[in-house]
C-alpha positions as CSV (number, residue, x, y, z in Angstrom):
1,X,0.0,0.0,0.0
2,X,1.2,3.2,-0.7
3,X,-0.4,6.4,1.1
4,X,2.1,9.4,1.9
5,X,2.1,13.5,1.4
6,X,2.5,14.9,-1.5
7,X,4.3,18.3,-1.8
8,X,0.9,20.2,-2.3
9,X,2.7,22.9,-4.8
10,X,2.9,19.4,-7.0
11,X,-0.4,18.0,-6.3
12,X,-2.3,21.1,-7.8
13,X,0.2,21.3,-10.7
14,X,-0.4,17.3,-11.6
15,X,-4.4,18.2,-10.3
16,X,-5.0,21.3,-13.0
17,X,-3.0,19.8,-16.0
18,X,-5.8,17.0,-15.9
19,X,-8.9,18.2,-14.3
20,X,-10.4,18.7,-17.9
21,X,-9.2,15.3,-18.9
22,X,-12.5,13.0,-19.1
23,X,-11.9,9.7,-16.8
24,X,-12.9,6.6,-17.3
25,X,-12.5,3.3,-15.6
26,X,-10.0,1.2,-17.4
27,X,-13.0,-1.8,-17.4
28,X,-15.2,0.7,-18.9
29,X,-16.6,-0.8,-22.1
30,X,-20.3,-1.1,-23.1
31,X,-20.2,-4.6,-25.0
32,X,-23.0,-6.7,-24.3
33,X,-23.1,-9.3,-21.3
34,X,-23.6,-12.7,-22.7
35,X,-26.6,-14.9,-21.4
36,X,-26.0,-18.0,-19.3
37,X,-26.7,-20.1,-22.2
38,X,-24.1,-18.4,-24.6
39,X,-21.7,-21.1,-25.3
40,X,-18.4,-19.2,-26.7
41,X,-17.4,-17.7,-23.4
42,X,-13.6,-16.8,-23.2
43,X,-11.9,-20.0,-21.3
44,X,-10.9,-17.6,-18.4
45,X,-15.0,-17.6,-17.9
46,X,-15.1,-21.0,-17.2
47,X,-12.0,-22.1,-15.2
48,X,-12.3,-24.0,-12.6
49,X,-10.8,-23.0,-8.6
50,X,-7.7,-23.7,-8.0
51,X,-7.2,-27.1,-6.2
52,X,-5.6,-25.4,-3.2
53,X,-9.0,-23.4,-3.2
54,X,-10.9,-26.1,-3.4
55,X,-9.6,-28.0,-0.8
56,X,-9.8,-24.8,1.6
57,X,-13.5,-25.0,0.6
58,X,-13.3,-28.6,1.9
59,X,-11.6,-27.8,5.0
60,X,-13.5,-24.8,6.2
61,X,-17.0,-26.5,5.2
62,X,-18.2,-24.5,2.8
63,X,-20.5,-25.8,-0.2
64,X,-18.9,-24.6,-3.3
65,X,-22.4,-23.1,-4.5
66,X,-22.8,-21.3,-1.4
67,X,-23.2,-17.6,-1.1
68,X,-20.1,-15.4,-1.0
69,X,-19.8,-11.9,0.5
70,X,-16.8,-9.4,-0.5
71,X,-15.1,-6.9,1.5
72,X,-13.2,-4.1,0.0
73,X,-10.9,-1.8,2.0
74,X,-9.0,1.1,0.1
75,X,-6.7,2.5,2.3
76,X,-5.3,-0.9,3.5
77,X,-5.7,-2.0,-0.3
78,X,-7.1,-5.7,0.5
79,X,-10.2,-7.3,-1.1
80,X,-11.5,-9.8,1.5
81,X,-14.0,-12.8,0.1
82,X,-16.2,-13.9,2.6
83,X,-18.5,-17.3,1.7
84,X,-21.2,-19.0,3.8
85,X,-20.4,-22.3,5.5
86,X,-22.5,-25.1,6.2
87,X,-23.6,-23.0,9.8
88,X,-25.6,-20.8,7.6
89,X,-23.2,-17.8,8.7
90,X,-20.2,-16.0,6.6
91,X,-16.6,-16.6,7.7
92,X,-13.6,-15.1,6.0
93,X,-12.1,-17.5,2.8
94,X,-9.1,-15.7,0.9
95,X,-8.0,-12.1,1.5
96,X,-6.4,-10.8,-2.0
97,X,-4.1,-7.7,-1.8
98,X,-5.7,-5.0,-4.6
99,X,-3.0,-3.9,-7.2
100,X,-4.4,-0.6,-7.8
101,X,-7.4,1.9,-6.8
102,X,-7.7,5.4,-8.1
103,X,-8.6,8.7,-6.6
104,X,-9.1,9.2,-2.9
105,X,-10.6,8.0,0.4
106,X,-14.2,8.8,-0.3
107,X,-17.0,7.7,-2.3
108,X,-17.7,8.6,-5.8
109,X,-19.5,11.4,-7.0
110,X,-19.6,12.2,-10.3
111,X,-18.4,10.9,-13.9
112,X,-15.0,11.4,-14.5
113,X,-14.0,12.0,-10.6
114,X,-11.4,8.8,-10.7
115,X,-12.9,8.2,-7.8
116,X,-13.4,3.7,-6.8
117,X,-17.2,4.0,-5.1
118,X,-18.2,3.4,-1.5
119,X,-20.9,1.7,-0.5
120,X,-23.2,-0.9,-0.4
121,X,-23.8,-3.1,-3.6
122,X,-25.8,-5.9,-5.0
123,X,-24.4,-8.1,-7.9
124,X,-26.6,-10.1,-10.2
125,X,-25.7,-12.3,-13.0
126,X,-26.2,-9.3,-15.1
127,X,-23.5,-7.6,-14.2
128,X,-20.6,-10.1,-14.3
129,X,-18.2,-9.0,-17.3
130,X,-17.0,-12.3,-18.6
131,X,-15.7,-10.5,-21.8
132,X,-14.2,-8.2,-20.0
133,X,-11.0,-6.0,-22.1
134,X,-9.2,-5.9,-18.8
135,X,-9.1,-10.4,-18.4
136,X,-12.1,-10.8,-16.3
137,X,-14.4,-8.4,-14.3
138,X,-17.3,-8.1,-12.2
139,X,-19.1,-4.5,-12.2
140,X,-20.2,-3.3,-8.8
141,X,-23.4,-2.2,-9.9
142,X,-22.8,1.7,-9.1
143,X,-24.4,3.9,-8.9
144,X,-26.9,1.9,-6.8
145,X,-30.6,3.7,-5.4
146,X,-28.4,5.7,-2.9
147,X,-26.1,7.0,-5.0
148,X,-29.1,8.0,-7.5
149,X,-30.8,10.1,-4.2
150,X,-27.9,11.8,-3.5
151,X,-27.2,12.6,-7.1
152,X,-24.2,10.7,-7.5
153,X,-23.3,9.4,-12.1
154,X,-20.8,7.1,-13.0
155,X,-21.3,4.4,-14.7
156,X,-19.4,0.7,-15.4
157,X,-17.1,0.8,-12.4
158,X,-15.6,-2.9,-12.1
159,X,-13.6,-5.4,-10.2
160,X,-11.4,-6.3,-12.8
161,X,-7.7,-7.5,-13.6
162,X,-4.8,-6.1,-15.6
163,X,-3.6,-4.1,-12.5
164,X,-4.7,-0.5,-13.7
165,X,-7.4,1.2,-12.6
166,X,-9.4,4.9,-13.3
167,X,-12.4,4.7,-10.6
168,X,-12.0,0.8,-10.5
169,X,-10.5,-1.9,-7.7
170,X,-7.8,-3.6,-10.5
171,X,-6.9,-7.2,-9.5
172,X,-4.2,-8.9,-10.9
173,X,-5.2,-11.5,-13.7
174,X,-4.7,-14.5,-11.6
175,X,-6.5,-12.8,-8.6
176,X,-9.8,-11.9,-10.6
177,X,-9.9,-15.5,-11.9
178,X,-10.6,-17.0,-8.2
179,X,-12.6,-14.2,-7.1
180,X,-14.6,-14.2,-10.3
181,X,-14.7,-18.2,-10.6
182,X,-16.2,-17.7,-6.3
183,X,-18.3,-15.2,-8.0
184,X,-20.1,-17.2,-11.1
185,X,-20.3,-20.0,-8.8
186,X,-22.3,-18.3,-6.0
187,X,-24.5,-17.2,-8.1
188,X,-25.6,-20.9,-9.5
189,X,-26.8,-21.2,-5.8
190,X,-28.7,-17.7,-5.5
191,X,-29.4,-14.8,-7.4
192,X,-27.1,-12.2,-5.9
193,X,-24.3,-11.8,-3.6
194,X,-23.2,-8.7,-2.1
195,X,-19.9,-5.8,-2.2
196,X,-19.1,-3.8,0.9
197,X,-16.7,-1.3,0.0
198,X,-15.1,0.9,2.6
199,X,-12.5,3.6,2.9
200,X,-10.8,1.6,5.2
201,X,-11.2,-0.7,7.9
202,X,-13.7,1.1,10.7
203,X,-12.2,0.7,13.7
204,X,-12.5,3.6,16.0
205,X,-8.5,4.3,15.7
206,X,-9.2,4.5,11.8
207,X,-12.4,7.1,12.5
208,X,-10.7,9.5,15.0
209,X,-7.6,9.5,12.5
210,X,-10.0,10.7,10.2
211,X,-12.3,12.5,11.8
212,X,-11.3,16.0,10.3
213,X,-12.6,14.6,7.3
214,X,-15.3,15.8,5.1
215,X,-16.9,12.4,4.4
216,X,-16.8,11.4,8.1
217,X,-20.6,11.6,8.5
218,X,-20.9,8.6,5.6
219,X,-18.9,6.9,6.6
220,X,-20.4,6.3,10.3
221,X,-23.2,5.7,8.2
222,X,-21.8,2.8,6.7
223,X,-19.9,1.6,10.1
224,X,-23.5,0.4,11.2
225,X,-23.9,-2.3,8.3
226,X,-20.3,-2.7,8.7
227,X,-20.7,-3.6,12.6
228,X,-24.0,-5.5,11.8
229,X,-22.3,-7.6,9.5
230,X,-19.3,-8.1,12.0
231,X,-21.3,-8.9,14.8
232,X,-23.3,-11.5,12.9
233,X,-21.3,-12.6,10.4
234,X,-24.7,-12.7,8.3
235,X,-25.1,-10.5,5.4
236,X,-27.0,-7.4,6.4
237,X,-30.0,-6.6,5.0
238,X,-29.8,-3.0,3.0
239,X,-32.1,-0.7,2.4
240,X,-32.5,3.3,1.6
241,X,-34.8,6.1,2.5
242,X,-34.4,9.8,3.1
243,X,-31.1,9.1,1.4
244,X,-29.4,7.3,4.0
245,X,-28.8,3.6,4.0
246,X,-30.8,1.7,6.3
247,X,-30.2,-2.2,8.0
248,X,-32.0,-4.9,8.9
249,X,-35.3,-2.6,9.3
250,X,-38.3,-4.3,10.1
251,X,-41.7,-3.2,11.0
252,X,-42.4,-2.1,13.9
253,X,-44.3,-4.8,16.8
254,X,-48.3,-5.4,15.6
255,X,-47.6,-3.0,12.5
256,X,-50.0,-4.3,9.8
257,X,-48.4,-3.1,6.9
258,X,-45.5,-4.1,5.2
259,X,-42.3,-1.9,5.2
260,X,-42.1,0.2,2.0
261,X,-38.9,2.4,1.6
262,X,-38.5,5.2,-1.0
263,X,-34.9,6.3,-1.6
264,X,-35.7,9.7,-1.4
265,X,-38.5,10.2,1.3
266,X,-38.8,10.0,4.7
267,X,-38.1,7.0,6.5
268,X,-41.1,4.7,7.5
269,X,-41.6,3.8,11.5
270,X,-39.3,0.8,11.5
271,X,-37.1,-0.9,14.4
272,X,-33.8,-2.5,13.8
273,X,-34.2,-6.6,13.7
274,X,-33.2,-7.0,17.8
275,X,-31.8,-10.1,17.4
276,X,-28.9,-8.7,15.0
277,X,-29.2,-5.2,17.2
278,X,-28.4,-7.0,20.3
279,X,-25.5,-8.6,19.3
280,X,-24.2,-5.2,17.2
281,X,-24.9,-2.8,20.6
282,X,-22.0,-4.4,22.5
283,X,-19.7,-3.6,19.9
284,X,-20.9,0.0,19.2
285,X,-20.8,0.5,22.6
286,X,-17.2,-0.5,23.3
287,X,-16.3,0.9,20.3
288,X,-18.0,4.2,21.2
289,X,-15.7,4.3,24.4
290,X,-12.3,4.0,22.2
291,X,-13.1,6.5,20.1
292,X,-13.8,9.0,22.7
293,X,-10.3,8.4,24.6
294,X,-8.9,8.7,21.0
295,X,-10.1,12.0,20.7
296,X,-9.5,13.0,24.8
297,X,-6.0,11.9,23.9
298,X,-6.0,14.3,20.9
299,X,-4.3,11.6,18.2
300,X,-3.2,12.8,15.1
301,X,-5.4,13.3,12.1
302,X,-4.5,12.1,8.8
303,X,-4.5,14.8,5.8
304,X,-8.0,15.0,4.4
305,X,-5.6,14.8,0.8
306,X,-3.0,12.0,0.3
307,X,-1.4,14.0,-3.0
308,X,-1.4,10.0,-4.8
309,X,-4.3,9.1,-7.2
310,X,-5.4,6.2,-5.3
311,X,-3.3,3.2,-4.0
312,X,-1.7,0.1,-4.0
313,X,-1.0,-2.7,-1.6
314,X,3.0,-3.2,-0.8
315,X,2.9,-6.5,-1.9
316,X,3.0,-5.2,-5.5
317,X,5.0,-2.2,-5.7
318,X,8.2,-4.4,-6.8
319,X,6.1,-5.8,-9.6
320,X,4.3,-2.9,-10.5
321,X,6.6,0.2,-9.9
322,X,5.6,3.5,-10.7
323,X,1.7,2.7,-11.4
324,X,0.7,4.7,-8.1
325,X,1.1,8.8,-9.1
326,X,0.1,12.1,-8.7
327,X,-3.3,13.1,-8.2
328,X,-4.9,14.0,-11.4
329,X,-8.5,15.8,-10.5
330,X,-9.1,18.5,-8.1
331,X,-10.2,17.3,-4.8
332,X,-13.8,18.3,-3.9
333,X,-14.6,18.8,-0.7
334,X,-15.9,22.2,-1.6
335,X,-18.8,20.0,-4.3
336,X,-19.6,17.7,-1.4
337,X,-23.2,17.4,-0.9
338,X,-25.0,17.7,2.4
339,X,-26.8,14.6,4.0
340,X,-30.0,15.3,5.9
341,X,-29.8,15.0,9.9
342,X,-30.0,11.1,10.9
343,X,-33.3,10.2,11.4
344,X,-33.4,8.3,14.3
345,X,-35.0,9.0,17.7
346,X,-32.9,9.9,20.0
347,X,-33.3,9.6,24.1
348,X,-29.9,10.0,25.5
349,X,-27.7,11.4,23.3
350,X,-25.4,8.3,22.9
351,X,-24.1,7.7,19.7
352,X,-25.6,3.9,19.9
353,X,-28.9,5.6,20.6
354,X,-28.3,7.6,17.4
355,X,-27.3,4.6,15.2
356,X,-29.8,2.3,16.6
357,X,-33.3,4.5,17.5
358,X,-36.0,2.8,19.5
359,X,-35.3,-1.0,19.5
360,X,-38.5,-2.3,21.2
């Protein structure tokens, strides 16, 4: 991984000579997905795991069809694939280091930013790339219905390979093959599996290191399905309403009516699922109390600005030398939209009374 501070005189030079430079992701093409009954798929489509795979399958009981869950984290540059074993819950499979990531820490806003997105996304069938220019890729399905509230474009962002990426998380070849092979298989076993991307892993240490930062807000946001999924180890449940995402909502005790969400309106009367609630309190609450000695000890912050376009993990920068440069758009903080207050009902000011509302 490579993150480090730029002489800022150099970062706006590199930043103006190629702010009116249209960007594209380096997966980016528009050719036409073939059905599952298409028969001339590239052989890279249809290769099997690796035995080593395989037998880690074998060993850590899970069913080869079963679903997979995958965990991206830019700052740290690693691409985690989670897949169900035969308990019904997720454990952790294979971690893959990512070769490359554009832009910054922060989710993506607008065509052409070079920034990777953030968020929480669904993949279907549809939207695996087997014909992919760049070996193999899976497209994260961005912008998904919060993105569209909040006015976020962009369009074909991937998982792909060939180690170079404009708004994309770039794989090596071999590295896309198992994580796509996981991928197809999955999905002969259901019809969707999920992507959790993250600016980096959200542990209270990373947030206060952070915390001067303009996207700070979202990302708390996305710390609750993060620490939902944690606590669990099940997949949460996502929705979106008054342009916030919401997790494992369910109606409210003796509601009659089903839970209807509108990206864009105001929330319906919901309570989180308390089983999953439960078991995620105890870790926002311990969390909650590390942060706040974080910031009574006054750690550092981390530059809102690295100066680099994006990233890559260590493990690669031997191989790959020179791939991680300069920034090439303008940041924009000063473009960054404003999210409405959290809506949840708050009794004593606790930030796991803010995250959670009324449970019961």
């Amino acid at each position: 991984m490579i993150r480090a501070t730029v002489v800022r005189a150099l970062v706006l030079t590199a930043a103006f000579a190629a702010a009116s430079t249209p960007v594209t992701c380096l997966g980016e093409d528009s050719k036409a997905l073939p059905t599952p009954a298409t028969k001339d798929l590239p052989p890279q489509a249809t290769k099997e795991l690796p035995p080593e795979l395989l037998s880690l399958l074998r060993q850590k009981k899970m069913p080869k069809q079963s679903p997979i869950l995958l965990r991206i984290f830019k700052e740290e540059a690693e691409l985690e694939v989670w897949k169900q074993d035969t308990s019904g819950r997720f454990e952790i499979l294979k971690l893959f280091p990512i070769c490359r990531w554009s832009g910054d820490l922060g989710p993506k806003l607008r065509e052409g930013d070079r920034q990777a997105p953030e968020g929480f996304y669904t993949i279907t069938p549809e939207l695996m790339k087997p014909n992919s220019d760049f070996y193999l890729a899976i497209n994260v399905g961005f912008p998904n219905s919060f993105d569209k509230a909040n006015n976020r474009d962009g369009s074909f962002l991937m998982v792909h390979g060939d180690c170079s990426s404009s708004g994309c998380y770039a794989m090596t070849d071999e590295q896309i093959s198992e994580i796509y092979a996981l991928a197809r298989d999955s999905l002969l076993g259901r019809p969707s599996f999920q992507i959790q991307a993250y600016p980096f892993r959200l542990t209270p240490a990373n947030l206060a290191r952070h915390r001067t930062h303009p996207h700070l807000a979202f990302w708390k946001m996305l710390k609750i399905g993060n620490d939902h999924f944690e606590a669990t180890h099940l997949e949460p449940k996502v929705d979106v309403c008054n342009r916030r995402y919401v997790f494992n909502a369910q109606p409210p005790p003796n509601s009659p009516n089903p839970l209807v969400f509108n990206p864009t309106d105001k929330c319906p009367a919901f309570i989180v699922n308390p089983k999953i609630a439960r078991q995620a309190l105890e870790k926002q609450r311990a969390d909650e109390v590390e942060y706040a000695q974080l910031l009574k000890d006054n750690v550092p912050t981390v530059p809102i600005y690295s100066g680099l376009d994006g990233g890559m993990n260590e493990v690669f920068l031997a191989r790959f030398p020179g791939r991680v440069t300069l920034a090439k758009v303008m940041p924009y903080a000063s473009r960054l939209p404003q999210l409405p207050p959290i809506p949840w009902v708050d009794k004593d000011g606790s930030l796991t009374s803010k995250l959670f509302g009324t449970l019961f």
